[in-house]
C-alpha positions as a Markdown table, in Angstrom:
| # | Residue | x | y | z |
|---|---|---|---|---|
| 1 | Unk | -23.2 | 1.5 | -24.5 |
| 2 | Unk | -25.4 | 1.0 | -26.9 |
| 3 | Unk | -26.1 | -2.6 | -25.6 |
| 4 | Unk | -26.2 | -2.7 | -22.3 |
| 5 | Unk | -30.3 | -2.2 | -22.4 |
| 6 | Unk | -30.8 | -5.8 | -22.3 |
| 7 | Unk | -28.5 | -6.2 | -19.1 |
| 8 | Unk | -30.3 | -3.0 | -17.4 |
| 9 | Unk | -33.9 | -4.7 | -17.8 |
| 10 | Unk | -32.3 | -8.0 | -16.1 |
| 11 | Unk | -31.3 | -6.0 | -13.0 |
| 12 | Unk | -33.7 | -3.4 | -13.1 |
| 13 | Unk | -36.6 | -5.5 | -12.9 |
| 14 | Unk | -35.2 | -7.4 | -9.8 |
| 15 | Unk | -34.2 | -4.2 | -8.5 |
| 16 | Unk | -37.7 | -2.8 | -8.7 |
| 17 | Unk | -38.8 | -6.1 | -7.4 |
| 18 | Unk | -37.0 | -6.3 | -4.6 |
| 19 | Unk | -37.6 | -2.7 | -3.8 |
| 20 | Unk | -41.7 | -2.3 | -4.3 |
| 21 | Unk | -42.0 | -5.8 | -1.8 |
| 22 | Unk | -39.7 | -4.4 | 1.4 |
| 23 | Unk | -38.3 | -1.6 | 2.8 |
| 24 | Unk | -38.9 | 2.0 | 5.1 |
| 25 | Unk | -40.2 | 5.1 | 4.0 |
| 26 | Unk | -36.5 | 6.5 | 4.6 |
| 27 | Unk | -34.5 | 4.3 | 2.7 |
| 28 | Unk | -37.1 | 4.4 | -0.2 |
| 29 | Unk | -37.5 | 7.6 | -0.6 |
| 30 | Unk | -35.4 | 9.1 | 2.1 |
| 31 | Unk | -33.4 | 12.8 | 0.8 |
| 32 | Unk | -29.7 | 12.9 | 0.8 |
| 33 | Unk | -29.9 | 16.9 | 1.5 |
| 34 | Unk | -30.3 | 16.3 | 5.2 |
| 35 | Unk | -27.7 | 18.5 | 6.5 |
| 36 | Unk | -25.4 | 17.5 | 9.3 |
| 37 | Unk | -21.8 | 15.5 | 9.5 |
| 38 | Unk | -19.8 | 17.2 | 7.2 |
| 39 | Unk | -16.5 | 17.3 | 9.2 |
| 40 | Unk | -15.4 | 13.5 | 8.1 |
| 41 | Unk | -16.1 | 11.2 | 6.2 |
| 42 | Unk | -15.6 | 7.3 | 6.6 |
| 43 | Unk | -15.2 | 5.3 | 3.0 |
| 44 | Unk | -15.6 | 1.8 | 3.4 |
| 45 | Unk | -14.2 | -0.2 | 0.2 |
| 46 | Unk | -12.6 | -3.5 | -0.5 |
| 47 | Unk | -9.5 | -1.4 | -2.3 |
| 48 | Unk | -6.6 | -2.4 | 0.1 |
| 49 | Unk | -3.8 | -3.3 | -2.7 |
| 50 | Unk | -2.5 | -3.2 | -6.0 |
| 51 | Unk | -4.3 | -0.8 | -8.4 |
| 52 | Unk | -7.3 | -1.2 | -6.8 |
| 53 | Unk | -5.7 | 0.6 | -3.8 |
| 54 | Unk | -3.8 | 3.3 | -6.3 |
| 55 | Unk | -7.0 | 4.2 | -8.2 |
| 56 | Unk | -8.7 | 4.6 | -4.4 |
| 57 | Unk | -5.5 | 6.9 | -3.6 |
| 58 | Unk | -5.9 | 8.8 | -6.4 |
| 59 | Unk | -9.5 | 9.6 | -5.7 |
| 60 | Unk | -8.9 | 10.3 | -2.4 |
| 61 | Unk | -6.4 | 12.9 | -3.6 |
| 62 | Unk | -9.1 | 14.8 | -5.8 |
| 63 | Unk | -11.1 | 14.7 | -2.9 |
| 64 | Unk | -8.9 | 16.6 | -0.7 |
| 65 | Unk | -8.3 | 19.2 | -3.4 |
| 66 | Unk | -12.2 | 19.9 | -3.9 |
| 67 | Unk | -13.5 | 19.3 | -0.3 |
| 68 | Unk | -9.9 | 19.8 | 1.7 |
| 69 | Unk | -12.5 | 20.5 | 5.2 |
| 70 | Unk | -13.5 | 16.8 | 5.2 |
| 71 | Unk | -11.3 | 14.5 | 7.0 |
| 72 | Unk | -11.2 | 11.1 | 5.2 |
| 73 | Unk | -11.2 | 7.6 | 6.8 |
| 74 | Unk | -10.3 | 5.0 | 5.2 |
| 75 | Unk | -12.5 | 1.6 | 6.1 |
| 76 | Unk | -10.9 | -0.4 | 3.6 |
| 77 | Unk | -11.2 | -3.9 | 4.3 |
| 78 | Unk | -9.1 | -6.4 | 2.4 |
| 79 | Unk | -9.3 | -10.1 | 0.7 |
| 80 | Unk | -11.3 | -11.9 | -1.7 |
| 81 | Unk | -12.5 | -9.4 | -3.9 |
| 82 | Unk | -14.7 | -7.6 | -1.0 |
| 83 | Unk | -16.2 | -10.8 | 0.2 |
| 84 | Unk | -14.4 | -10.0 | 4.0 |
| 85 | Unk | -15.2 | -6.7 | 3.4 |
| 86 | Unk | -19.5 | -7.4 | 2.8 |
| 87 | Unk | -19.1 | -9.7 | 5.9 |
| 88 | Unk | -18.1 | -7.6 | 8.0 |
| 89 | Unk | -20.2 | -4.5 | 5.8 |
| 90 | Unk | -23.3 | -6.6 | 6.7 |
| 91 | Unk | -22.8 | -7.1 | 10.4 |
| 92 | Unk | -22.3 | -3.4 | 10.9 |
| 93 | Unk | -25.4 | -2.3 | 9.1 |
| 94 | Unk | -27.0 | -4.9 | 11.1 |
| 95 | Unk | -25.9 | -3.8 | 14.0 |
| 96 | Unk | -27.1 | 0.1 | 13.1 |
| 97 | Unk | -23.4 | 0.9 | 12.8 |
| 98 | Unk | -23.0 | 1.9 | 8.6 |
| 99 | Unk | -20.0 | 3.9 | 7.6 |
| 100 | Unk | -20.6 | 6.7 | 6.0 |
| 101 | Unk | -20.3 | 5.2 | 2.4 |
| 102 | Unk | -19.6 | 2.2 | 1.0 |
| 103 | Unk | -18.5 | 0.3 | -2.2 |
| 104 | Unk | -20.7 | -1.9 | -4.2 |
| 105 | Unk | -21.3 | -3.3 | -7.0 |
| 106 | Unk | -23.7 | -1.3 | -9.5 |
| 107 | Unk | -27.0 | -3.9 | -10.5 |
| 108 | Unk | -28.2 | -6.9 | -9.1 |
| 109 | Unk | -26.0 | -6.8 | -6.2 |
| 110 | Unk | -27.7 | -3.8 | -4.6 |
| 111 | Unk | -31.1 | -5.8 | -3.9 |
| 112 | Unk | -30.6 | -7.0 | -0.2 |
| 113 | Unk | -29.6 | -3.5 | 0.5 |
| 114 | Unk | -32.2 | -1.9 | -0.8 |
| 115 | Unk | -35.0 | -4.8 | 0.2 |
| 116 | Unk | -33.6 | -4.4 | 4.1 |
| 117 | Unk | -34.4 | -0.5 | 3.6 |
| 118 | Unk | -30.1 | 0.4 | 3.9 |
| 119 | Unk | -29.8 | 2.9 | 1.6 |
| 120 | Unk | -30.9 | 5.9 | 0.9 |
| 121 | Unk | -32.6 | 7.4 | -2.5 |
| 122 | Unk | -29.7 | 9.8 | -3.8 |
| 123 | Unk | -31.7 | 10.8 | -6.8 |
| 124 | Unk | -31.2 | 14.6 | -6.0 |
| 125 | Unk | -27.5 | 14.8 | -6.4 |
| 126 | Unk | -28.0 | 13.2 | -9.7 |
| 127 | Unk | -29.6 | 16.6 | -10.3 |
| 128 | Unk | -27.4 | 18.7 | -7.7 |
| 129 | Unk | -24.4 | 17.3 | -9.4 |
| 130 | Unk | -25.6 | 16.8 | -13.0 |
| 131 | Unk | -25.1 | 13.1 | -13.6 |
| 132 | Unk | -27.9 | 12.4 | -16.1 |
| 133 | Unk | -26.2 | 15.0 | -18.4 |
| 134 | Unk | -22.5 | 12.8 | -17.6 |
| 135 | Unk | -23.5 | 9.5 | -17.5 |
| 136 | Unk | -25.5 | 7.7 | -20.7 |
| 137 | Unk | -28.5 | 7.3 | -20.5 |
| 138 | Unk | -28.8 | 3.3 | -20.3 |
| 139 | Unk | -26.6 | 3.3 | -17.2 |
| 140 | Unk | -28.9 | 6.1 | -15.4 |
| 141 | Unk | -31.6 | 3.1 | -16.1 |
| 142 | Unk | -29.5 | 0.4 | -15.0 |
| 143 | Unk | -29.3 | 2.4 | -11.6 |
| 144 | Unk | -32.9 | 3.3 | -11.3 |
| 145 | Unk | -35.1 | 1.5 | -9.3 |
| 146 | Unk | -38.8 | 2.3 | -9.0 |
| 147 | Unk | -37.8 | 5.9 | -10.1 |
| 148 | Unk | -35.0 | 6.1 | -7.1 |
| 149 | Unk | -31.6 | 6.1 | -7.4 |
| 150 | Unk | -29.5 | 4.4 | -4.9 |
| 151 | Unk | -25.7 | 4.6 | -6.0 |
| 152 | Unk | -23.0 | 6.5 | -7.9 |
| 153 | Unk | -20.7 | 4.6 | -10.3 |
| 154 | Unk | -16.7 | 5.6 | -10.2 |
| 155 | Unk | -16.2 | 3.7 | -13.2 |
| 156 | Unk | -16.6 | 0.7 | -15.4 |
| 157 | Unk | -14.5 | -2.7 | -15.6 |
| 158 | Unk | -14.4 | -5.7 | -18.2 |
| 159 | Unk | -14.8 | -9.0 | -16.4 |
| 160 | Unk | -13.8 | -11.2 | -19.2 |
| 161 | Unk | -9.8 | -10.1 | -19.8 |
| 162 | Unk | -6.7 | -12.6 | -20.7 |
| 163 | Unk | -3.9 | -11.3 | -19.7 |
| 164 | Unk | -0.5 | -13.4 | -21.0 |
| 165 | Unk | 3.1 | -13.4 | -20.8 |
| 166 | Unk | 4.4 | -13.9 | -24.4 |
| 167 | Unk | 7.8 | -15.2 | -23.7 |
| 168 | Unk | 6.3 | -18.1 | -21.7 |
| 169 | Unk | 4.3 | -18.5 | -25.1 |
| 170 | Unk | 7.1 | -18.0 | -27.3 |
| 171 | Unk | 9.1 | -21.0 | -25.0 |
| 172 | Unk | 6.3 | -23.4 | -25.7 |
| 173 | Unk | 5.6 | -22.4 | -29.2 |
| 174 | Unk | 2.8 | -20.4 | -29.0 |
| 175 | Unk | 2.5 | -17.5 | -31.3 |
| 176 | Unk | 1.8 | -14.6 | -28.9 |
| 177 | Unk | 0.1 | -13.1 | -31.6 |
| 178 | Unk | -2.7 | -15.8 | -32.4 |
| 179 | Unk | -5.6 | -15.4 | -30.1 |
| 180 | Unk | -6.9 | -18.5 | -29.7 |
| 181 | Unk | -10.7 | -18.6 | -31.9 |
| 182 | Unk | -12.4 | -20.2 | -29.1 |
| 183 | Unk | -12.1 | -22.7 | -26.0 |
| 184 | Unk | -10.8 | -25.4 | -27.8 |
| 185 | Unk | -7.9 | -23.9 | -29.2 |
| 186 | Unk | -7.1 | -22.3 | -26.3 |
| 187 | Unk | -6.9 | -25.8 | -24.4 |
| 188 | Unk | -4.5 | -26.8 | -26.9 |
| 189 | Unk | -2.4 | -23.8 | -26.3 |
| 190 | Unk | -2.4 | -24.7 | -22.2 |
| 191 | Unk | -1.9 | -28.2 | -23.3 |
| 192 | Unk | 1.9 | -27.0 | -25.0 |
| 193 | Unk | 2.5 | -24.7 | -22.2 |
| 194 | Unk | 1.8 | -27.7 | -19.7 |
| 195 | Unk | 5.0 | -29.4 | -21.8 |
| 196 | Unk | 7.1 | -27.3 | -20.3 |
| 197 | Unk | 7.1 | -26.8 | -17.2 |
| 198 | Unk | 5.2 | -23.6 | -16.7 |
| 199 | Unk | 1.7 | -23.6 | -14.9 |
| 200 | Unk | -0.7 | -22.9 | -18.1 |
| 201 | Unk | -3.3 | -20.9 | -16.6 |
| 202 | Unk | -2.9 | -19.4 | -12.9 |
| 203 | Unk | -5.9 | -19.2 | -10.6 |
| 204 | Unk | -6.3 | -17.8 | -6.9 |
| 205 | Unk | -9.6 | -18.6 | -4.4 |
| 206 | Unk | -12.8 | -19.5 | -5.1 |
| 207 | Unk | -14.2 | -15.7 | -6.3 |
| 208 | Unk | -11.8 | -16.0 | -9.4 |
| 209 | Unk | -12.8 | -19.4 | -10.3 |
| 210 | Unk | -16.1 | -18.0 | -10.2 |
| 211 | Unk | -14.8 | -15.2 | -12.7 |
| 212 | Unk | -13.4 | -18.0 | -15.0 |
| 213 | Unk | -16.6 | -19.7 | -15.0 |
| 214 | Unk | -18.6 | -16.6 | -15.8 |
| 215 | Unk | -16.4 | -16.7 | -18.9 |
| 216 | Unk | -16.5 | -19.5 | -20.2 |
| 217 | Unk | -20.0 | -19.9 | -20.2 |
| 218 | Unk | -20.2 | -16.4 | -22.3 |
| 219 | Unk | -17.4 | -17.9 | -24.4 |
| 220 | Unk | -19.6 | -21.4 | -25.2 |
| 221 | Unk | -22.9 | -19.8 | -24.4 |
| 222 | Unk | -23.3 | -16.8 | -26.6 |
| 223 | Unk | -25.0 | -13.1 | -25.0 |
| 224 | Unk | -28.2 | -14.1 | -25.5 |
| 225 | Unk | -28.2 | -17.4 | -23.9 |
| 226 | Unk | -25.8 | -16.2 | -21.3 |
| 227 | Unk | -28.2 | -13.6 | -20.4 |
| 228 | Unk | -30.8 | -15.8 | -20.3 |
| 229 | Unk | -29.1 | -17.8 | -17.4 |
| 230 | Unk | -30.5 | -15.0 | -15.1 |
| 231 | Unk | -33.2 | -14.2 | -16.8 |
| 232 | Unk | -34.5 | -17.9 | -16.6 |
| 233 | Unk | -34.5 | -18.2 | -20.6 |
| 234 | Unk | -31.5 | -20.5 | -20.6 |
| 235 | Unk | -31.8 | -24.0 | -18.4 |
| 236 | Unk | -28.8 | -24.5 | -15.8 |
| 237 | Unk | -29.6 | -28.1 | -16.7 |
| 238 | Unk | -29.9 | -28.0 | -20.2 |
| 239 | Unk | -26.5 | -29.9 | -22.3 |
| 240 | Unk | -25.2 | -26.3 | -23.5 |
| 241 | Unk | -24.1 | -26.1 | -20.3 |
| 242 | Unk | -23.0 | -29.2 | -19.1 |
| 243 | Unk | -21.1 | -28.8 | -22.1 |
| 244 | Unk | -19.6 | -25.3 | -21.0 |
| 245 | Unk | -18.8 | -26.7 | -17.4 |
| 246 | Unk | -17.0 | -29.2 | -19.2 |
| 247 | Unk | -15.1 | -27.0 | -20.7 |
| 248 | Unk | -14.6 | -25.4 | -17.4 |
| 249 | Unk | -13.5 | -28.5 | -15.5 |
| 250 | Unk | -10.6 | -28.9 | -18.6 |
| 251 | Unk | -9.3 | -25.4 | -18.0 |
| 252 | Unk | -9.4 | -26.2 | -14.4 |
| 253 | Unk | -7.0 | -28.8 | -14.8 |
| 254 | Unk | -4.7 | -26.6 | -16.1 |
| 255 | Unk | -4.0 | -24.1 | -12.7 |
| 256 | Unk | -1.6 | -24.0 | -10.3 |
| 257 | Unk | -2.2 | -26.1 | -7.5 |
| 258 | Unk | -1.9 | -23.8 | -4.6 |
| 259 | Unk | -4.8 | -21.3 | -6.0 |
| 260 | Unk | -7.1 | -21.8 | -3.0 |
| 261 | Unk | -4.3 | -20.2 | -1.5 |
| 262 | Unk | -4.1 | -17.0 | -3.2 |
| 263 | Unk | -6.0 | -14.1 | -4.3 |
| 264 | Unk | -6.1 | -12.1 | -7.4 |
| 265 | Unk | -2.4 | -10.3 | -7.2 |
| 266 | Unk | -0.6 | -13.1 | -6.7 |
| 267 | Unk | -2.4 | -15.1 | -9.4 |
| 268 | Unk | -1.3 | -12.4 | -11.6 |
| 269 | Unk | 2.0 | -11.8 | -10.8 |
| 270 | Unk | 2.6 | -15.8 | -11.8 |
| 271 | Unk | 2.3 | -14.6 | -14.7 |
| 272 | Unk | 4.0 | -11.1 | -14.7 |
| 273 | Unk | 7.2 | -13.0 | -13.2 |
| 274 | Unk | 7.1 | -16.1 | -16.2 |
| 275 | Unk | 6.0 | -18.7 | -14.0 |
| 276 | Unk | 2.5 | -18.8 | -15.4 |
| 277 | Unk | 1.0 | -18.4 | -19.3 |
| 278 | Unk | -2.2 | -17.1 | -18.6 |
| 279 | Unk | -4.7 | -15.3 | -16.2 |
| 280 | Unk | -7.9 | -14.3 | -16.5 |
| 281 | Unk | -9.4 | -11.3 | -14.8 |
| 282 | Unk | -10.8 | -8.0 | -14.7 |
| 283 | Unk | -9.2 | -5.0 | -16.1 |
| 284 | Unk | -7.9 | -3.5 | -13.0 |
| 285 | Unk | -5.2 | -6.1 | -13.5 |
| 286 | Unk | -3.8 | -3.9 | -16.2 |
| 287 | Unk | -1.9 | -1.9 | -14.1 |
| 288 | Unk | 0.0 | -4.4 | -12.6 |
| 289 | Unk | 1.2 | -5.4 | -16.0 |
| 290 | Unk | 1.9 | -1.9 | -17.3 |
| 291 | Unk | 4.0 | -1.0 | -14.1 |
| 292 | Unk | 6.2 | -4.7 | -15.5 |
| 293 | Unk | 6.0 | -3.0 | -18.9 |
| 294 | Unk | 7.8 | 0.3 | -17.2 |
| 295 | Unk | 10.2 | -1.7 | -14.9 |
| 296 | Unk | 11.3 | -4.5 | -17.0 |
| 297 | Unk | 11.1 | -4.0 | -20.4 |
| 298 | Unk | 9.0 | -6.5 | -20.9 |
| 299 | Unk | 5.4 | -7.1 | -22.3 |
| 300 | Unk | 2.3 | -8.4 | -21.9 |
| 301 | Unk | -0.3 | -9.6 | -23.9 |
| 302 | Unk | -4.2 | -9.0 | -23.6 |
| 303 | Unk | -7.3 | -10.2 | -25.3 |
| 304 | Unk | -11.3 | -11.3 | -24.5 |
| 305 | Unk | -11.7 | -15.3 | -23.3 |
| 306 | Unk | -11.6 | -16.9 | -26.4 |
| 307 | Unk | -15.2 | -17.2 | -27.5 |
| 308 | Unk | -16.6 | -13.8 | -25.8 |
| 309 | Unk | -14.8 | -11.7 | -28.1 |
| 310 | Unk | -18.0 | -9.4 | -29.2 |
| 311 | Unk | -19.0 | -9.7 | -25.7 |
| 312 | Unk | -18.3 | -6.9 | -22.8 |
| 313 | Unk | -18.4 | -8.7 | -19.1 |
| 314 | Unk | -20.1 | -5.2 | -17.4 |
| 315 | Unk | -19.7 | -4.6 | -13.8 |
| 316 | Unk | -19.3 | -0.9 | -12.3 |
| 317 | Unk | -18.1 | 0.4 | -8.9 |
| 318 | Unk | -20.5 | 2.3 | -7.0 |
| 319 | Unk | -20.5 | 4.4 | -4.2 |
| 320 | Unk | -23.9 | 4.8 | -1.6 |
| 321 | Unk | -25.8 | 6.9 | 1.1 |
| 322 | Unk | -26.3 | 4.5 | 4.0 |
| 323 | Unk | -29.3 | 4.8 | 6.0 |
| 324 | Unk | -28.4 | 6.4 | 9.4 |
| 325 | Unk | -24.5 | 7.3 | 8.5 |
| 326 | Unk | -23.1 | 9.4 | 10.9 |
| 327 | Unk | -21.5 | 12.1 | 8.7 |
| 328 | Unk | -24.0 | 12.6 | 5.6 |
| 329 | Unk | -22.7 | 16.0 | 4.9 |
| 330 | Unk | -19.1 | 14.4 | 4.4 |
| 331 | Unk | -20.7 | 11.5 | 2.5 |
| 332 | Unk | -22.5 | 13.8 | 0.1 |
| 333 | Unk | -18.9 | 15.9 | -0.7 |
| 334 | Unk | -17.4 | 12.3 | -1.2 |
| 335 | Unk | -19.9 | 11.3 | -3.9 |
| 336 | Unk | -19.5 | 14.4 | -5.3 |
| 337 | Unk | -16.2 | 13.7 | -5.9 |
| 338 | Unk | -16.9 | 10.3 | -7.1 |
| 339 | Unk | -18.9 | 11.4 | -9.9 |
| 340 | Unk | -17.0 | 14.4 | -10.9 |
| 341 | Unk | -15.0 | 14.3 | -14.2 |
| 342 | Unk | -11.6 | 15.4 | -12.4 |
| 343 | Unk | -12.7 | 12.2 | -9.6 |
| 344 | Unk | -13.3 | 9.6 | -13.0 |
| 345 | Unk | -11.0 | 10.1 | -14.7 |
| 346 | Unk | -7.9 | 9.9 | -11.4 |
| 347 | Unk | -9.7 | 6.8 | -10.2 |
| 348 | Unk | -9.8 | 5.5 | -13.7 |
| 349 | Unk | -6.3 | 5.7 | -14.8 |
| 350 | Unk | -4.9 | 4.6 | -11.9 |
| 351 | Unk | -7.1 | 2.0 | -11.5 |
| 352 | Unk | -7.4 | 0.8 | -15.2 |
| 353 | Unk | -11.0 | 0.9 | -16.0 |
| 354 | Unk | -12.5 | 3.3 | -17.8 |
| 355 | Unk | -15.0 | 6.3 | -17.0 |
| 356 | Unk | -18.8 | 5.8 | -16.1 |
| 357 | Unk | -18.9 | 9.6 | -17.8 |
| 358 | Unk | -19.0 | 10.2 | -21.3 |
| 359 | Unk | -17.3 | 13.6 | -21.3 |
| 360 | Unk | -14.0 | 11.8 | -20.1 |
| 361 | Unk | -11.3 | 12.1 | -23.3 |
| 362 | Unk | -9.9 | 8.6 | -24.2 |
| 363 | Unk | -6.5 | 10.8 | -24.7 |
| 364 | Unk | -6.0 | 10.1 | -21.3 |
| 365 | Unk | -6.0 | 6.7 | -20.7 |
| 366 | Unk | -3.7 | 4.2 | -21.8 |
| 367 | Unk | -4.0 | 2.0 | -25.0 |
| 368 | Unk | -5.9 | -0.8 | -22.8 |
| 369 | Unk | -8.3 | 1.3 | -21.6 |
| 370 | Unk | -8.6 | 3.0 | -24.7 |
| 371 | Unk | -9.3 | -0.1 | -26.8 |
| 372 | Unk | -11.9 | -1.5 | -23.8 |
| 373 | Unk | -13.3 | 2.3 | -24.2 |
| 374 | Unk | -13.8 | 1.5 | -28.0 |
| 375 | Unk | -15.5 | -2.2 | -27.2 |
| 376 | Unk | -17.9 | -0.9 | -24.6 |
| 377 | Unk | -19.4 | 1.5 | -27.2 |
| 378 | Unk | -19.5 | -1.8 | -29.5 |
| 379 | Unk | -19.9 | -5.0 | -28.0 |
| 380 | Unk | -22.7 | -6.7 | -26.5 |
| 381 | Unk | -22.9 | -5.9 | -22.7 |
| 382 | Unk | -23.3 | -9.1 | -20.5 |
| 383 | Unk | -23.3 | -8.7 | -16.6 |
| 384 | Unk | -21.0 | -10.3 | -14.4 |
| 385 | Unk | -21.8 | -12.8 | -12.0 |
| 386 | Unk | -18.5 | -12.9 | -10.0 |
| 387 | Unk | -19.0 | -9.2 | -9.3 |
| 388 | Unk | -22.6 | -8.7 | -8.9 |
| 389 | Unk | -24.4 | -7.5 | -12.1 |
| 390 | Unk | -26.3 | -11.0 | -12.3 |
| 391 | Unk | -27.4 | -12.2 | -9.2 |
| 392 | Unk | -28.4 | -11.1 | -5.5 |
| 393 | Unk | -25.6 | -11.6 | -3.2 |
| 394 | Unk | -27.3 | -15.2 | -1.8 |
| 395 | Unk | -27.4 | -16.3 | -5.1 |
| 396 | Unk | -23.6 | -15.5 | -5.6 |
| 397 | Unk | -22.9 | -17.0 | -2.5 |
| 398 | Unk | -24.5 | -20.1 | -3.1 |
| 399 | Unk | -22.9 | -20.4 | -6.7 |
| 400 | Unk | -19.3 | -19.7 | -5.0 |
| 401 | Unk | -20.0 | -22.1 | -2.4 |
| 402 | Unk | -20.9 | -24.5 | -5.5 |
| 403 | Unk | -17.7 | -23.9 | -7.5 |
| 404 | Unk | -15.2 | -24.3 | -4.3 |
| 405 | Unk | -16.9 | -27.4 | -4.0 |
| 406 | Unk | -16.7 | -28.7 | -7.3 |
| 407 | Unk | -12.9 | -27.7 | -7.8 |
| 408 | Unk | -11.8 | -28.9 | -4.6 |
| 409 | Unk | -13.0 | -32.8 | -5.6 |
| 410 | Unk | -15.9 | -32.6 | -3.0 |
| 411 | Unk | -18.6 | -32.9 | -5.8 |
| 412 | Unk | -18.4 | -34.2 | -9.6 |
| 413 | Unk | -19.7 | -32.4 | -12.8 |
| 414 | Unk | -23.6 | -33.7 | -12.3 |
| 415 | Unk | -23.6 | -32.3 | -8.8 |
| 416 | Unk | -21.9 | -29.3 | -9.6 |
| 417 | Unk | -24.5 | -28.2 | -12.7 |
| 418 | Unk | -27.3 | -29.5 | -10.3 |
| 419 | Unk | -26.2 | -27.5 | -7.4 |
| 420 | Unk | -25.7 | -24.4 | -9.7 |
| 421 | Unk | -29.2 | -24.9 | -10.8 |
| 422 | Unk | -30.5 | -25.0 | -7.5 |
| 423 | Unk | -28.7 | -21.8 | -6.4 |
| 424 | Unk | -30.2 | -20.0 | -8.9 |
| 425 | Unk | -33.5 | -21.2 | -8.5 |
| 426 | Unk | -33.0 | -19.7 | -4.9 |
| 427 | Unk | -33.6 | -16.5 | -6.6 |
């Protein structure tokens, strides 16, 4: 934890930003005590499958056993790691028709919400629920804009994760073992796998492309410089990274060609079933693989992108008071339960990440999370662009819409860095 300071200026000053130049009274300062609504409660999340929708089941089972008078409603909306589900998030609140919570991504991803005066200031149950004594202190500042808090985190995930299968390795002479000391010798590791058949790295739509470019640029980039992509310290257009989208396009090459086709699961059970090397992604693919581990006797092997090893990809769930939900009362039990330790650490080992709380005991997680545990007290904490750490939600947008271009043959390399560059000057 001890590094993630430099990531909570980054989208703490945009937060404050965004927040000090628009928004109501209400939203800004509203008071989640208002009483009223308390006989249901409608959660709206993008956790419809896979351990994403276990960790959600789990929670929703602690939340039953400490507020068994609320009805829950699950608004779970799936696909594209909750790109449907802000779509259709967005027209609601437009509309004046929130749920009565919903999912989002803690940091820079909260901005439009909070500049459109959508959310309401849920500093009090920080203090109702004692939070600031749970959570560390550089995650309380992450969340606090202009002195307001405006979410509650379930739990923290690692971005930057390769997950392999080592008998696919062990067939093309790879040494599960060996993790690869940076980009290049990973290439040369797909390159072997490519030899024999096997698809060397598996890849699904355009949001995990996005996650593999977020890598590799930590991987050739470094924290510092990384960081300074969104902190406008590091040129878009500068050779360091045209050489890391280099580096991206090569990897590229290397994926299975129906991935525009797929989303994360699938991409990942390529590999689960042999029929893939690699995958990169978050950490709540870990249960997919332990559940293999259980089934089939099998294993898995796990390690940072090659090159981002002392670097943590941070992004954190987080759960919200809508402005104008219909059942505050029932939203207020549900973050309760969101932030409780009992809540944490259900979500968490279902789900595979690990607790926002500190009071959690690593004894009860499993040797992944235990080990990412052990690197978020260590490594330097970078924020994800993929899932909203790093940029407003336009400025994703306009990066994915970049990146689906560029790896469907619609633009080369120069347009691709150029139209990166512009999407982050958006900002």
């Amino acid at each position: 934890m001890r590094r993630i300071a430099a990531v909570a200026g980054i989208a703490a000053a945009s937060l404050v930003l965004a927040a000090c130049s628009g928004g109501s009274d209400k939203a800004a300062g509203g008071d989640a005590s208002g009483s009223g609504g308390g006989d249901e409660v409608e959660v709206f999340t993008w956790w419809a499958q896979g351990s994403e929708k276990a960790g959600l089941d789990a929670l929703v089972d602690v939340f039953g056993q400490q507020h068994g008078d609320v009805k829950f409603v699950n608004g779970a909306v799936a696909g594209g790691a909750g790109s449907a589900a802000k779509d259709l998030l967005q027209s609601r609140l437009q509309a004046g028709d929130p749920p009565d919570t919903f999912q989002a991504h803690a940091g820079k991803e909260l901005t439009d919400y909070i500049n459109a005066a959508q959310l309401e200031d849920i500093s009090s149950l920080y203090d109702e629920f004692k939070l600031r004594d749970a959570f560390p202190q550089d995650l309380v500042d992450l969340l606090t804009v202009d002195g307001k808090i405006y979410s509650i985190p379930s739990n923290i995930h690692r971005s930057n994760v390769v997950w392999a299968n080592p008998a696919v390795l062990e067939e093309a002479g790879v040494d599960p073992a060996a993790v690869p000391a940076d980009i290049d010798a990973w290439l040369a590791d797909l390159e072997k796998v490519k030899a024999t058949g096997k698809t060397p790295l598996s890849v699904a739509t355009t949001w995990t492309q996005v996650n593999l470019l977020e890598t590799v640029l930590m991987a050739d980039l470094g924290a510092e410089a990384y960081n300074g992509l969104w902190d406008g310290s590091t040129d878009w257009k500068g050779a360091e990274v045209t050489a890391a989208l280099e580096d991206f396009q090569k990897l590229m090459s290397y994926t299975n060609a129906d991935r525009d086709g797929l989303d994360w699961p699938e991409a990942t059970q390529m590999v689960i079933d042999g029929n893939a090397a690699y995958n990169v992604m978050g950490d709540w693919a870990v249960a997919a693989f332990e559940e293999q581990d259980k089934a089939r006797g099998t294993d898995f092997v796990d390690f940072p992108v090659p090159g981002s090893d002392s670097m943590f990809g941070f992004l954190a769930d987080s759960f919200t008071l809508p402005v104008g939900a219909p059942h505050p009362d029932g939203a207020k039990a549900w973050l309760e339960t969101v932030g409780s330790l009992e809540g944490q650490t259900a979500f968490n080992k279902a789900k595979g990440s690990i607790p926002a709380r500190t009071d959690a005991k690593p004894s009860d997680f499993s040797e992944y999370q235990q080990s990412a545990i052990e690197a978020y007290g260590k490594d330097s904490i970078v924020p994800s662009l993929a899932h909203g750490a790093a940029t407003p939600v336009a400025v994703l947008n306009a990066i994915s819409d970049a990146t689906s271009k560029f790896t469907t043959g619609a633009s080369d390399l120069a347009a691709y860095q150029q139209d990166l560059a512009k999407a982050v000057a958006g900002s």
